[in-house]
C-alpha positions as CSV (number, residue, x, y, z in Angstrom):
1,X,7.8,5.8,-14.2
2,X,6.8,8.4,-11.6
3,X,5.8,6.4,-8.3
4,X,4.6,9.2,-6.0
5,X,5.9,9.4,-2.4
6,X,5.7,11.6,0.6
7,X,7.4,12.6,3.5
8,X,5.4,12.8,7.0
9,X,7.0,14.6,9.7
10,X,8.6,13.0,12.5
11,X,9.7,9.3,12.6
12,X,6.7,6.8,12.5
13,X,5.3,4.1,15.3
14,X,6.6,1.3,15.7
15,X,4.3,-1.1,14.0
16,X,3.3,-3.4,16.9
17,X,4.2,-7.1,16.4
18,X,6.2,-6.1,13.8
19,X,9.8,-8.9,12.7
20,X,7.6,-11.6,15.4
21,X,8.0,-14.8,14.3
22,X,4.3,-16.9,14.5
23,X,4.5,-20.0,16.0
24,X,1.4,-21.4,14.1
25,X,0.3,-19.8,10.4
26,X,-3.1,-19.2,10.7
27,X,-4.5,-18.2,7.1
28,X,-7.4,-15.4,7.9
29,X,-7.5,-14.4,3.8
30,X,-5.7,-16.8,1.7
31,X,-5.9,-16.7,-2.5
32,X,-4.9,-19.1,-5.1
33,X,-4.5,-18.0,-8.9
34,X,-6.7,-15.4,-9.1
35,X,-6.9,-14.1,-12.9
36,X,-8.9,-11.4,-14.2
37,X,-9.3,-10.1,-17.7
38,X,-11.2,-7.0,-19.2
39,X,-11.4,-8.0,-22.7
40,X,-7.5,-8.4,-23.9
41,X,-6.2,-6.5,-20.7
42,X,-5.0,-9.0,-18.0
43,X,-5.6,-7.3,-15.0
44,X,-4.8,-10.0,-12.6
45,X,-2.6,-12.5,-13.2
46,X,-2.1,-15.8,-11.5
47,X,-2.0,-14.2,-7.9
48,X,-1.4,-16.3,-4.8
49,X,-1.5,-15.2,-1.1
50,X,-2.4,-15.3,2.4
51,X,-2.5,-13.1,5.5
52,X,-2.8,-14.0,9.3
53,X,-4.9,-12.5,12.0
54,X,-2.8,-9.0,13.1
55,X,-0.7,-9.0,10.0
56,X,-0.6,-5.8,7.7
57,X,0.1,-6.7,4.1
58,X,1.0,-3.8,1.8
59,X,0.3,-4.2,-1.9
60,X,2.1,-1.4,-3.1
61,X,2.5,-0.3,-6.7
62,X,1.8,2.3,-9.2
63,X,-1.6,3.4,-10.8
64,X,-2.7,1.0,-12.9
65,X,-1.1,-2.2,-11.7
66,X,-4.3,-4.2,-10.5
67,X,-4.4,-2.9,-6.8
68,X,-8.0,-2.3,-7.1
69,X,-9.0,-4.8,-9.4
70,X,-6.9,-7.6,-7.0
71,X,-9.0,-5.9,-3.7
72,X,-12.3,-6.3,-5.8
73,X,-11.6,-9.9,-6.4
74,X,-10.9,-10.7,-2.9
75,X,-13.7,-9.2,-1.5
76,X,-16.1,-10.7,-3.9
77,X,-17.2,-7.9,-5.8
78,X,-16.0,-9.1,-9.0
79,X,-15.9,-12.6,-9.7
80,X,-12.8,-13.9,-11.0
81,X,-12.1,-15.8,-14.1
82,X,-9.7,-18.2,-12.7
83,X,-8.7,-19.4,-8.7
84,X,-10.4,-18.2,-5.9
85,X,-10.5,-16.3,-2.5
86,X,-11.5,-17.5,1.0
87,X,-12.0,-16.0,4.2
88,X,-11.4,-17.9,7.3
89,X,-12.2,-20.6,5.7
90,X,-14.8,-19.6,3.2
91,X,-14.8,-19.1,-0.5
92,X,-15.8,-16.0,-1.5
93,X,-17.6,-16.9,-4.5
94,X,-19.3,-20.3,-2.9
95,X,-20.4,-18.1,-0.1
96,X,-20.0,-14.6,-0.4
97,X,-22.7,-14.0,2.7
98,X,-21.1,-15.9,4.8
99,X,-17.3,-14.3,3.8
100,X,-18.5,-11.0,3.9
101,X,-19.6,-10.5,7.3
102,X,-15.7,-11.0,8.2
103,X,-14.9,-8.4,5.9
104,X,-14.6,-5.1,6.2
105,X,-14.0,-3.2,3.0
106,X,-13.1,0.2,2.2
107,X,-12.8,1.1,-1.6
108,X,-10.9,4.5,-2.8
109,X,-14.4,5.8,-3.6
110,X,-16.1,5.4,-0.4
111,X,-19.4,6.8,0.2
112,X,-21.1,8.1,2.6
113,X,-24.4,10.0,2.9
114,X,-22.8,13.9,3.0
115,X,-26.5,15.4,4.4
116,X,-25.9,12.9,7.8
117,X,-23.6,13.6,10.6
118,X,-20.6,12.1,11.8
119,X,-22.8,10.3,14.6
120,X,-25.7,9.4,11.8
121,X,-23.5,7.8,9.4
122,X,-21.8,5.4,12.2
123,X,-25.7,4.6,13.6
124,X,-26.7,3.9,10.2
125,X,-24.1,1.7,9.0
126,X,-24.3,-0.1,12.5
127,X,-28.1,-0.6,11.5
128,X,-26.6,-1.9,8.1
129,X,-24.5,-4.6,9.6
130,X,-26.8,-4.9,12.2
131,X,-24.5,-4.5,15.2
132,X,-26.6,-5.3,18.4
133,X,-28.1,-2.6,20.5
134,X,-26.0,-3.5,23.6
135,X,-22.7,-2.9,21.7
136,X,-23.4,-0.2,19.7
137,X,-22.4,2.6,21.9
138,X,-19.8,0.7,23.8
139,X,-18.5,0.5,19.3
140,X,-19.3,4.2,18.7
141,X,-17.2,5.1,21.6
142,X,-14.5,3.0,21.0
143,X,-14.2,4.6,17.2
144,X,-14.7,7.5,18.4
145,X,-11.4,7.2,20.6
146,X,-9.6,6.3,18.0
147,X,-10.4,8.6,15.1
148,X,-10.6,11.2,17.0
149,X,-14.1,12.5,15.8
150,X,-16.3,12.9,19.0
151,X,-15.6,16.9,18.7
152,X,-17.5,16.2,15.0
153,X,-19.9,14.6,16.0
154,X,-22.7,16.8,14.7
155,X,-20.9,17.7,11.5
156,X,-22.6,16.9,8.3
157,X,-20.1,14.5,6.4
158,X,-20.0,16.4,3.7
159,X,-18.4,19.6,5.3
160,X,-15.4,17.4,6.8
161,X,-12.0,17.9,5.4
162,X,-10.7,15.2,3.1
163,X,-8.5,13.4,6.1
164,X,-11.6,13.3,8.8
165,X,-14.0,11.9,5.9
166,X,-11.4,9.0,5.3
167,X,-11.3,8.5,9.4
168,X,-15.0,8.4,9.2
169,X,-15.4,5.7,6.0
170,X,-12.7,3.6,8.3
171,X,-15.0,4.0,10.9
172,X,-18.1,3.2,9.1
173,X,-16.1,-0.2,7.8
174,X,-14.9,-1.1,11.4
175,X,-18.8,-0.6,13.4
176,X,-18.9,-4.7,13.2
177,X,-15.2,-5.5,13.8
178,X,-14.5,-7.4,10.8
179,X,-11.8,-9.6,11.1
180,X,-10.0,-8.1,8.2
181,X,-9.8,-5.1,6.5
182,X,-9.4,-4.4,2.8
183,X,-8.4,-0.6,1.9
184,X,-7.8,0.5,-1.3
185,X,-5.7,3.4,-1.2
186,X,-7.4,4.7,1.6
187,X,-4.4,7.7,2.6
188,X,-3.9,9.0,-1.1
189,X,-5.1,12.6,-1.3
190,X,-5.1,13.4,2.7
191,X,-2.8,15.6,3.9
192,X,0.6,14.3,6.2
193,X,-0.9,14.2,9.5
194,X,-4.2,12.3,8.1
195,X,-2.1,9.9,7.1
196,X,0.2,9.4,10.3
197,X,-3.4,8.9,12.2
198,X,-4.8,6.7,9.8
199,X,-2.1,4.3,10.5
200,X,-2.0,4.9,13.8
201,X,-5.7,3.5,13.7
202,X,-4.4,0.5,11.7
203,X,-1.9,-0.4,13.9
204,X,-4.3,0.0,17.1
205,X,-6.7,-2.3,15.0
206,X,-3.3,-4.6,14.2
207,X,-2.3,-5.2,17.5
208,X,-5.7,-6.9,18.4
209,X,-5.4,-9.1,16.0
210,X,-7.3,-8.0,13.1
211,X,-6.1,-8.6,9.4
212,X,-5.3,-6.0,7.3
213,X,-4.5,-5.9,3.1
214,X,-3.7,-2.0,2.6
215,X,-3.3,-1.1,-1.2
216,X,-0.9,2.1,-1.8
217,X,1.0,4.1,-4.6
218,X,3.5,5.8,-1.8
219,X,6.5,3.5,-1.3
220,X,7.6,4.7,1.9
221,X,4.1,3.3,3.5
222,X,5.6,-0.2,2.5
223,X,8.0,0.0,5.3
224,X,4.8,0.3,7.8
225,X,3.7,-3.1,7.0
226,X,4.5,-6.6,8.1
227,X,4.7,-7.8,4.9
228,X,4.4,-5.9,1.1
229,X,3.5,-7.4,-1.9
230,X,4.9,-5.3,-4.9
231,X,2.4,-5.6,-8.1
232,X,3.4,-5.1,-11.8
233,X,0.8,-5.6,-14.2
234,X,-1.2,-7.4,-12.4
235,X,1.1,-9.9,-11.5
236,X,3.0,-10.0,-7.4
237,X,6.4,-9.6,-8.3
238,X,7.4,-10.8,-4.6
239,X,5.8,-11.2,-1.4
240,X,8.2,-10.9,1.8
241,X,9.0,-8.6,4.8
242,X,9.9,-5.3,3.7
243,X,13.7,-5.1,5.2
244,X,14.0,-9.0,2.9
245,X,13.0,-7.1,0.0
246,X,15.3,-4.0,0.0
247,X,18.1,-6.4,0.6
248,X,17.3,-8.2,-2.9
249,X,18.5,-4.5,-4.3
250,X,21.7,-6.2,-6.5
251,X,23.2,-3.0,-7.7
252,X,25.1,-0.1,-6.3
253,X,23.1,2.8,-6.0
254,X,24.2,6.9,-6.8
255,X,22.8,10.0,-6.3
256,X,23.9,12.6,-9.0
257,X,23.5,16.5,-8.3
258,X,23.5,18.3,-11.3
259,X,21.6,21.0,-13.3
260,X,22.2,19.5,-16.7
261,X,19.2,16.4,-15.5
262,X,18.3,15.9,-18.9
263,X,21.9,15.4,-20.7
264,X,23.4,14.1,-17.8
265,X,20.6,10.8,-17.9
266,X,21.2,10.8,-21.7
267,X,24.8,10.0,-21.4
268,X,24.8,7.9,-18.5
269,X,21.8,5.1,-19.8
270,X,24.2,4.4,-22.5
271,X,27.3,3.8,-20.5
272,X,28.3,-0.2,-19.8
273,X,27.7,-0.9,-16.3
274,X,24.9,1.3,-15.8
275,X,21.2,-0.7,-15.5
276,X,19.2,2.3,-15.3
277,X,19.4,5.8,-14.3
278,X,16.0,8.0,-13.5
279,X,15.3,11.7,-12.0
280,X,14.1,11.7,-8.3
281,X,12.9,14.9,-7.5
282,X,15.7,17.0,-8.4
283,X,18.3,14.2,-8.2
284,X,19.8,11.5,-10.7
285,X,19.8,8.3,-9.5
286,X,22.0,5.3,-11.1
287,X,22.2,2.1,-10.4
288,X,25.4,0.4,-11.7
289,X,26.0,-3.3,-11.8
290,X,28.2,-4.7,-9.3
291,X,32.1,-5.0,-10.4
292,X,31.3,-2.0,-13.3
293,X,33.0,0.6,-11.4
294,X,30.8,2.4,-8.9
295,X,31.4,6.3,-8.8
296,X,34.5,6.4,-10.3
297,X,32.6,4.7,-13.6
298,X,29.8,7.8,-13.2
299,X,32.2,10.4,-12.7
300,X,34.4,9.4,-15.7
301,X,31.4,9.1,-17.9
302,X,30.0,12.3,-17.4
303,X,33.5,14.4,-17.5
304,X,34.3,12.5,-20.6
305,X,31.2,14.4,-22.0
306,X,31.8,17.7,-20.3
307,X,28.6,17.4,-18.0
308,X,28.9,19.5,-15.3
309,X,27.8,17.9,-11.8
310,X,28.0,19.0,-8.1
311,X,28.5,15.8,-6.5
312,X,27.8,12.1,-6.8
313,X,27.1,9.8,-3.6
314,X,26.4,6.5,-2.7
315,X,22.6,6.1,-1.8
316,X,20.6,3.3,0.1
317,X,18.0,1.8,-2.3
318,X,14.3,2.2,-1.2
319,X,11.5,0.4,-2.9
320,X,10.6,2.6,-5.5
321,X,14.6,1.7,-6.9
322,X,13.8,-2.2,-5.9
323,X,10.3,-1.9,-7.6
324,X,12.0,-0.3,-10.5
325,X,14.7,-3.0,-10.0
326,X,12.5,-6.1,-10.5
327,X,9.8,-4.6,-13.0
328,X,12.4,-5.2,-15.6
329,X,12.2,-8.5,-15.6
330,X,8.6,-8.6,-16.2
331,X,8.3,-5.6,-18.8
């Protein structure tokens, strides 16, 4: 499985709030065996769970895992076949009115009208959530700050590069401060520093409390949440605080150098002691069960079959190798 990731330079914020213990769980989103089916594919399965005010939850996992079809249900845009959804109290599909203007939800196709300017597409969907007169430029101002887009203001939508048009859908889903956020994927295809300032914006809208459910393929955005929630087939195969879930990593972990990729996987995936072994860029990486002989156990197998190699080192899991990890259980 090839689970896309990507480096951004320089180290990351520090994700306000972020390892604080709550003194009172107040549920802003909460779900209870949500199932969906399209025909004999089970998109979602059985899914429970609940976010507070200020809390980030990551649902991370690869293409075709539910993401979308979960973020859909919770909103209200498709209605479920089993469970429900509520927000702050309300059930989604008893009241979807009433849910929805607490919502603010950004889908991976977001759009916006590409003939209006920066400025006319925030005034128009201010109209569209009707946002009072007396806050609206006070609100306008405010997003402005944050995505960065006053210099813009007069640019049609459609001539923005792909990182400013995302700023400007999350600004468009923010004009009547929703008290939680739903964004489906909304940093794949920007380039690095998009991405660094959409966070940043997240964070910013985190720190004052407002909820926020962020889907994503990229592992290495899970470590910017509060909490992740890793999905497999439509099913959450664990919901807890990102450093919790690398620690459930059970196996040593090795990084192979080698040219002979190919051969050298062959060998190794048949060797006792070895749980899996996969290509990571232009690395090997095999995990090996506890006890089985670590290094020593990869070294030996691959001289044993003349397999040239340039070194072999002990690496620290991330969660694409605890995703991989856990999926096997529910394959």
């Amino acid at each position: 499985m090839n689970i896309p990731s990507s480096a951004v330079g320089g180290p990351w914020p520090v994700l306000p709030g972020s390892g604080r213990r709550r003194s009172a769980v107040v549920h802003i989103l909460e779900a209870r065996g949500l199932a969906k089916s399209f025909g004999e594919i089970k998109a979602v399965q059985g899914v429970d769970l609940n976010v507070e005010p200020g809390e980030i939850l990551g649902l991370v996992g690869p293409d075709g895992a539910g993401k979308s079809t979960l973020l859909r249900l919770l909103v209200g845009v498709l209605d479920p076949d089993a469970g429900y959804a509520a927000v702050g109290g309300i059930k989604v599909g008893e009241n979807p009115e009433g849910a929805r203007e607490l919502l603010g939800y950004m889908p991976q196709q977001y759009s916006l009208y590409a003939d209006l300017t920066v400025s006319e597409n925030l005034r128009f969907f201010a109209d569209m959530y009707f946002v009072p007169r007396s806050e609206r430029e006070r609100r306008l101002e405010r997003l402005f700050e944050f995505s960065r887009l006053k210099p813009y203001a007069s640019r049609p939508a459609g001539k923005l590069s792909g990182g400013m048009y995302k700023k400007l859908a999350l600004s468009c889903t923010l004009i009547h401060t929703p008290k939680i956020l739903i964004l489906d994927e909304p940093t794949t295809g920007v380039d690095p520093l998009s991405r660094r300032e959409l966070w940043d914006i997240l964070y910013a809208f985190s720190a004052e409390g407002v909820a926020i459910v962020v889907s994503t393929p990229y592992m290495d955005e899970a470590e910017r949440c509060h909490r992740v929630s890793l999905i497999h087939q439509g099913r959450l195969l664990i919901t807890d605080h990102p450093a919790a879930i690398l620690g459930r990593f059970g196996d040593e972990l090795f990084e192979v150098v080698t040219e002979n990729l190919e051969k050298a996987r062959a060998v190794l995936s048949g060797v006792p002691g070895v749980r899996r072994c996969y290509p990571a860029g232009s690395l090997l990486k095999v995990a090996v069960a506890e006890g089985a002989g670590g290094e020593s156990l990869v070294r030996r197998s691959l001289e044993s079959r003349a397999v040239s190699f340039t070194s072999t080192e002990k690496a620290e899991p991330n969660f694409e190798d605890v995703f991989l990890s856990m999926e096997e259980g529910f394959s």
